[in-house]
N, C-alpha and C positions, 0 to 999 in steps of 0.2 A: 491182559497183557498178551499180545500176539507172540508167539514161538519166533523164534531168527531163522531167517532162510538165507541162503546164498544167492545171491541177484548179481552174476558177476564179480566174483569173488569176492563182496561185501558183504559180511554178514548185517542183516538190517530188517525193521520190521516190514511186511508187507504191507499193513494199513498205513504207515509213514511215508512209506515209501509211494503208494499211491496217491494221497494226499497232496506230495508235491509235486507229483506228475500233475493232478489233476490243477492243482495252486497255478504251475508253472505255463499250462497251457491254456488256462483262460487270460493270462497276462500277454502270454503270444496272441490269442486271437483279439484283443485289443489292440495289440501293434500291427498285423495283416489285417484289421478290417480299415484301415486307413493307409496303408502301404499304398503306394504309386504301383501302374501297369508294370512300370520301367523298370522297378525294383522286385516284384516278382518272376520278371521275365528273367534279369540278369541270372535270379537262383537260380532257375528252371535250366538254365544254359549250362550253368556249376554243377548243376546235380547232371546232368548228360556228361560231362565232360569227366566226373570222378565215376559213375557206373562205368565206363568204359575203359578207362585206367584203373579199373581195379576189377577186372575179367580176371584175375587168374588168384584174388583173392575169393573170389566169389564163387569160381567156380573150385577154389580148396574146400571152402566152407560148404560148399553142394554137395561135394562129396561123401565128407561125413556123413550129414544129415543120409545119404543114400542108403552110404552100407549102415547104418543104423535101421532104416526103414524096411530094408531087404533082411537084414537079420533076424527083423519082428517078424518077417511074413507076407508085409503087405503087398496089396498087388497088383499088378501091374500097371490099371488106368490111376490108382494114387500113385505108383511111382512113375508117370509121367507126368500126372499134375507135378510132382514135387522137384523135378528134372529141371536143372538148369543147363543149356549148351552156350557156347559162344554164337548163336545166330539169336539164342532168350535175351540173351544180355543184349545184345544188340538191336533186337526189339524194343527193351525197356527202356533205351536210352534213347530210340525213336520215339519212341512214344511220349516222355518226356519233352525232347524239338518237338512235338507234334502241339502237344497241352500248351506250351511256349506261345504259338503263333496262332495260338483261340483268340477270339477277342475278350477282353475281360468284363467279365457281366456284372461286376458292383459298379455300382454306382447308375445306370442303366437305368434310364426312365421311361417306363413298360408304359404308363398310359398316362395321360395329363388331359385338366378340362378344367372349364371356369365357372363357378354357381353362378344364378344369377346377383349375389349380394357383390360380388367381385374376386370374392376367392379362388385364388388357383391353387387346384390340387395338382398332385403327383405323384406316382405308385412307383416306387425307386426297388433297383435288388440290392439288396445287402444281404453277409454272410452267416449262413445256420449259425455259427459259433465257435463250438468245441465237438466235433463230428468223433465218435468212437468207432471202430472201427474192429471187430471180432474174426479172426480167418482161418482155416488150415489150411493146411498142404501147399501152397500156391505162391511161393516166397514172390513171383512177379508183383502181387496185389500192394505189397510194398508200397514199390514207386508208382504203380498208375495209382493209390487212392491217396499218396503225399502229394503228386505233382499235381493231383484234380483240387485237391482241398485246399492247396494251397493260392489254387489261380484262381479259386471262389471266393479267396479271403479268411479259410475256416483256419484254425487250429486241427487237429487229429492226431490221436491218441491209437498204438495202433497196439493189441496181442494177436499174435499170430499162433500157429500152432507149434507144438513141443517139436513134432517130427520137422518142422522145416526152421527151429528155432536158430541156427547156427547162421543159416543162407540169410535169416530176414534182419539178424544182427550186422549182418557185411552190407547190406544193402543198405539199411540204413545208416552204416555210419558215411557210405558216399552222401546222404539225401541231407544228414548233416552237414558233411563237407560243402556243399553248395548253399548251403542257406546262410552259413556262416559268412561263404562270400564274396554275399551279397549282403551282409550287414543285417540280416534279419534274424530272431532269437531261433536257437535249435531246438526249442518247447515248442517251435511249432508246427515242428512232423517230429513227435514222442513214441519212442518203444517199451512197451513196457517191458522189464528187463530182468522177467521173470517167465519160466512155463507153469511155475503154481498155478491149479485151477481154481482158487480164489479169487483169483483178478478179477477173473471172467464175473464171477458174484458182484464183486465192488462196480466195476464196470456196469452189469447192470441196472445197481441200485442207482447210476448217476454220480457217484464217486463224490458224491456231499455237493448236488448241484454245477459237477463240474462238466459234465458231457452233454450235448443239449439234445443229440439225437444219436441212434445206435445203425450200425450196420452188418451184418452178420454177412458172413461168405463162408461154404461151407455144407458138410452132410445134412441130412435132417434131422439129427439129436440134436446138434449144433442149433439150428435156425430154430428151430421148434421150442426149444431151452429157450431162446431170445426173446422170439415171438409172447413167451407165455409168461415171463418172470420177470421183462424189463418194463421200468420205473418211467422212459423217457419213450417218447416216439423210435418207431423204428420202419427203415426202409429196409423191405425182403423179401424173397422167394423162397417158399419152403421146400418145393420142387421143382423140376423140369420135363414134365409129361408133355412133349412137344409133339406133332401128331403133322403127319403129311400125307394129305387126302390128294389121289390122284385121280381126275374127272375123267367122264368117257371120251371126253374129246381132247384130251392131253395126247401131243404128240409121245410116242414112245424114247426117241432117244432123250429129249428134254426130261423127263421124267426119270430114266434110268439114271444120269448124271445125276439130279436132285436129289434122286432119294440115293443112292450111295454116297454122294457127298454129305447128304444133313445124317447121315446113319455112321458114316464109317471116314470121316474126315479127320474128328476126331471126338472119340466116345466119350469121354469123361470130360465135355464140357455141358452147360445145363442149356447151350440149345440144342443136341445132339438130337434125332429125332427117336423116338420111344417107342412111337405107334405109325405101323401106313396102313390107310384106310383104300380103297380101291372101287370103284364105283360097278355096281353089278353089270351095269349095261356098258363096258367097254372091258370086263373081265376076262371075255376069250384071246383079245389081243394083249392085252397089257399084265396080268397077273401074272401069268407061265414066265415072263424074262424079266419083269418088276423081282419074283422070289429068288429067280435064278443067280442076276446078277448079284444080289446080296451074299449068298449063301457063296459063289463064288468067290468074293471078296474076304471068306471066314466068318461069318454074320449067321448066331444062331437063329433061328427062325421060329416063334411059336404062334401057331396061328388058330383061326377057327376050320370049322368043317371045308368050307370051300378053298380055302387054300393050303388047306392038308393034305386035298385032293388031285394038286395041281404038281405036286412034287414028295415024295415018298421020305425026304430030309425033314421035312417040315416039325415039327415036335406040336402037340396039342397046348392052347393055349388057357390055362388057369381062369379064373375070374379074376384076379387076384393083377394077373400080369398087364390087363387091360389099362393099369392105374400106378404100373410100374415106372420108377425109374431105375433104369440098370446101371446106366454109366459103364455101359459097356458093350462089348459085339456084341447085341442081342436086340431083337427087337421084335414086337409083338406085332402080325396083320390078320388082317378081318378085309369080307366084302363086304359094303353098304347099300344099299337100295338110294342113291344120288344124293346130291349134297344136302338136300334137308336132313337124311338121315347121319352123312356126317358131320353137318353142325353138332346133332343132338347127342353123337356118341361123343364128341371135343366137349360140349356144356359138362356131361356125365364125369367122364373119367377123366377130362384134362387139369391142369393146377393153372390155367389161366395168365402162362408163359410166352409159350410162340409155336403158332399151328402157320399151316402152309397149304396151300391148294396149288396144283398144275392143273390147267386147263388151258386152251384155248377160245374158249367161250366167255367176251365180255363180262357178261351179265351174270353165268355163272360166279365170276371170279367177284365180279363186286357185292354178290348176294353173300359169300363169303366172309370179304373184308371187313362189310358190316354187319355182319350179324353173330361171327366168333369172339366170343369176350375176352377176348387176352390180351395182354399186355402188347404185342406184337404179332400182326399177319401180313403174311407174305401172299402174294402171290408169284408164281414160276421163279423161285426163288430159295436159296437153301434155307431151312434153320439155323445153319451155324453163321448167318448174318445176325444172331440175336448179340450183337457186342457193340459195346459204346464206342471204339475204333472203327469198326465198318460204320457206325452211325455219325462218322466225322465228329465224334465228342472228344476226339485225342486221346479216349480209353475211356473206362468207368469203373466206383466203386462197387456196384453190383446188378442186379437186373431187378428190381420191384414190381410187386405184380399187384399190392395193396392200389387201393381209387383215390387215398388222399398227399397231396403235395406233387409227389414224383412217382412213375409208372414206367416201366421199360426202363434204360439202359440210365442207372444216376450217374448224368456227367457234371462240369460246373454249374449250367445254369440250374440243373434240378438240387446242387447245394447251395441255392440262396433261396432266403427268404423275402418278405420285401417290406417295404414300409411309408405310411404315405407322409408328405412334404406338404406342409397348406402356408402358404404366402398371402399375407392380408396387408390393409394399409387401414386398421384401429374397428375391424368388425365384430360387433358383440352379438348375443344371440337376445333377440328381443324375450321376453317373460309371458 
């Protein structure tokens, strides 16, 4: 017999109460995997229209969550993840118009051909299913991973975290209000409507067959927990060891921009840059105002011998720091002996996220592109382009940096799966 918890002033058991979460929204992803463009779009429109009429409910409920967050301690880059303003809200409701005006990728037929017996095949997408969804701090993750999952055709099931539990309950009741409508079930952007950390258990046992794949967003207890315990497939990044290798032949100001942008843009996102790498042979020019401007900007600095050497702020850097994420002003630089040796320090120490090279040098830069194993490389370009909205995806539920299904930024098409369609006229398979 499960103990009675309060979910909302209802006292009620937690395994019941998941049960019909999960009952309710594999019923919804039946009815969205056959919904028309039309009628997902109208929601998508609803849910824009009540985020936005309900700013000042959203941002009561932010509140809360704040002074609670700032009472515990936490600090400062979580209490920006966790920060809603009236320009957030108005992001999330773009971003929503944005998801709206994708094209919708069910029903899509990836590839078709004829055997020679006569049969036509056809490789269609249709949607994962019942998509789960695990997150802290980030109450935005809300509506981009409702408004994606929805225009994929999935259901989603979403628990968010305790500290931002108040914000992700205001949010979703506008994601409700637009689904409503537009005549589609509200089990099909679900909250679990508890911060019990049992969910998260049920959640990843599959919830008795009802989640068909996991997403985590989040620390690395978080991800790691997922990564190690769950039942069901899961798209993740366990970190963001992002890493921007600057070539000898990298113009200066270009570089200085890049790297204080992918550094100190904004730190506690997972493409913020972790590591700058600095090529020995353009180090008399570039290293001395590469450290500078950082450290100017508030950006602690821990480096190796040569760029300790270069500025008396510098702090010595760990072993330890090389493989750091901080999520925060801080970042770790080293010189390298040119890019084969910063390939091999990105292989070494990176999580296989999003590294970047500044160069000038074609050939450099494409010796780079392909030969850095990550999910995402840049050239002369910041890290903090590693987001499913700069990737014209209208937003995404996380960044994946696993090799099967989806890799980089999961937006709609990376939530379908597909399935193939064979039309015959009476062909059997000879014996």
């Amino acid at each position: 017999m499960n103990a009675p918890l309060t979910v909302i002033g209802n006292p009620v058991g937690l395994a019941t109460t998941m049960r019909e979460i999960g009952r309710d929204a594999r019923a919804a992803a039946r009815t969205l995997a056959l919904a028309p463009a039309a009628q997902k779009n109208r929601a998508l429109a609803a849910m824009a229209k009540a985020i936005r009429g309900s700013r000042a409910a959203l941002l009561a409920a932010n509140a809360e969550d704040l002074s609670d967050a700032k009472a515990a301690g936490a600090t400062a880059a979580f209490l920006d993840r966790l920060t809603l303003t009236p320009e957030r809200i108005e992001a999330m409701a773009k971003g929503l118009d944005a998801v709206r005006k994708l094209a919708d990728p069910v029903g899509t037929v990836v590839a078709a051909w004829r055997r020679p017996n006569g049969m036509r095949i056809e490789r269609v997408r249709v949607p994962l299913g019942v998509v789960g969804i695990i997150y802290e701090s980030r109450p935005n993750v809300t509506a981009d991973a409702g408004a994606l999952c929805l225009k994929a055709g999935n259901a989603v099931i979403l628990r968010g975290g305790s500290e931002s539990f108040r914000s992700i309950r205001a949010i979703h009741a506008a994601l409700a209000e637009g689904l409503a409508a537009a005549d589609l079930p509200t089990a099909a952007i679900s909250m679990v409507p508890t911060p019990e950390r049992a969910a998260v258990g049920m959640m990843l046992a599959g919830m008795d067959g009802a989640i068909d794949v996991l997403v985590p967003r989040g620390g690395k207890d978080l991800v790691g927990r997922v990564q190690t315990e769950a039942r069901v497939p899961v798209f993740a990044h366990l970190e963001g060891v992002c890493h921007v290798y600057v070539d000898r032949s990298a113009k200066l100001p270009m570089a200085k921009a890049i790297v204080l942008n992918a550094k100190m843009r904004r730190t506690g996102v997972c493409g913020a840059a972790e590591t700058l790498l600095i090529d020995r042979a353009g180090a008399s020019k570039l290293l001395k105002p590469l450290i500078a401007v950082l450290i100017d900007a508030g950006c602690e600095i821990r480096g190796d011998d040569a760029v300790q050497a270069v500025d008396a702020r510098v702090k010595p850097a760990s072993e330890a720091d090389w493989s750091t994420e901080y999520l925060d002003a801080i970042i770790t630089a080293g010189v390298v002996d040119g890019v084969d040796a910063a390939i091999a320090h990105i292989e070494r120490f990176g999580s296989h996220h999003t590294d970047a090279i500044v160069t000038e040098n074609c050939k450099t830069a494409e010796k780079f592109l392909r030969e850095v194993d990550s999910a995402i490389v840049l050239h002369n370009a910041s890290t903090q382009f590693a987001d499913g909205g700069e990737f014209g995806f209208g937003g995404e539920v996380g960044i994946a940096t696993g090799r099967l299904h989806a890799r980089g930024p999961v937006g709609v098409e990376q939530l379908t799966t597909f399935k193939y369609r064979i039309r015959g006229n009476g062909q059997t398979r000879p014996t």
